[in-house]
C-alpha positions in Angstrom: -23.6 23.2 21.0 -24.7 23.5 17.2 -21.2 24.3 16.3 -19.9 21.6 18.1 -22.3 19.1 16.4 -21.1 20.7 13.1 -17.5 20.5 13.6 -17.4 16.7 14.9 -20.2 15.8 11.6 -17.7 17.8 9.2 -14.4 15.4 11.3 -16.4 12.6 10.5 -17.0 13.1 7.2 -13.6 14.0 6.2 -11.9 10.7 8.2 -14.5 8.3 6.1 -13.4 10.7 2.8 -9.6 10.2 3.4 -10.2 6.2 4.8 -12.0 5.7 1.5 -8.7 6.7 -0.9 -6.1 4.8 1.2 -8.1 1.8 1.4 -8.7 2.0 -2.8 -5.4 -0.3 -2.5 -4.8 -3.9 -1.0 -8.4 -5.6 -1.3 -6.9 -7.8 -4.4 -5.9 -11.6 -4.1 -2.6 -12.5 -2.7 0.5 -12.1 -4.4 2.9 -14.5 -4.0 6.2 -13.4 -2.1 9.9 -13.3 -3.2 12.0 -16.4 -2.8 13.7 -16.9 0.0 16.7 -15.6 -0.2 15.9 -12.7 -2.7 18.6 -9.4 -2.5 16.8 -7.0 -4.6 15.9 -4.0 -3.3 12.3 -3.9 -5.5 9.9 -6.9 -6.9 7.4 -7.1 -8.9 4.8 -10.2 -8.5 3.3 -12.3 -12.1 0.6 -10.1 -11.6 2.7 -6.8 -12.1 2.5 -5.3 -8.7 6.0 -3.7 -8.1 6.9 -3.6 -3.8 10.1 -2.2 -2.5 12.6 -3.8 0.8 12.5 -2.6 4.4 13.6 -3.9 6.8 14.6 -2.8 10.6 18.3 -4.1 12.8 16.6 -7.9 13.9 13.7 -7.4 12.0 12.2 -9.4 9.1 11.7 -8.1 6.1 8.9 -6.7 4.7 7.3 -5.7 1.5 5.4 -2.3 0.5 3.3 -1.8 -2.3 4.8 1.1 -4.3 2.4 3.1 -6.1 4.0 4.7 -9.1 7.0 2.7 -9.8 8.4 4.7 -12.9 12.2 4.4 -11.2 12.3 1.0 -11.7 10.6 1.1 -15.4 7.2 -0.4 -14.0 3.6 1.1 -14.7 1.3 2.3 -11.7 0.2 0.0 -9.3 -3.3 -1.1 -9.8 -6.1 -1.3 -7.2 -6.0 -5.1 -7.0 -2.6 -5.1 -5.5 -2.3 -5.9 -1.9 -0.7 -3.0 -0.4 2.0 -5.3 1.7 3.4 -8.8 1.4 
């Protein structure tokens, strides 16, 4: 039973560890969106936060916060970035 109690506080603890670092990103103010209309596969908002395209067959599209743009000649996305548009 002490094992168990060790293994699930040890599952805990890593979870909250790992929630912690993928949560750094997205608590900044809103960004605003491309223009309707926009064909570009990546955008970067005034603020400098560079996102990239997807979208699925009959789906609209959406935007993801790409975190080391260096392909497109943008610097690292900063933690105030929202992590979708």
């Amino acid at each position: 039973m002490k094992k168990f109690a060790t293994i699930s506080a040890l599952a805990v603890a890593a979870a909250l560890a790992l929630s912690g670092s993928a949560s750094a990103f997205g608590k900044g103010k809103s960004n605003p969106r491309p223009p309707a209309g926009y064909q570009g596969q990546w955008y970067t908002t005034p603020a400098g936060c560079s996102y990239s395209k997807a979208q699925a067959p009959g789906e609209p599209v959406k935007w993801y916060l790409i975190l080391n743009p260096h392909h497109i000649g943008k610097p690292n996305a900063k933690k105030s970035c929202p992590s979708r548009l």
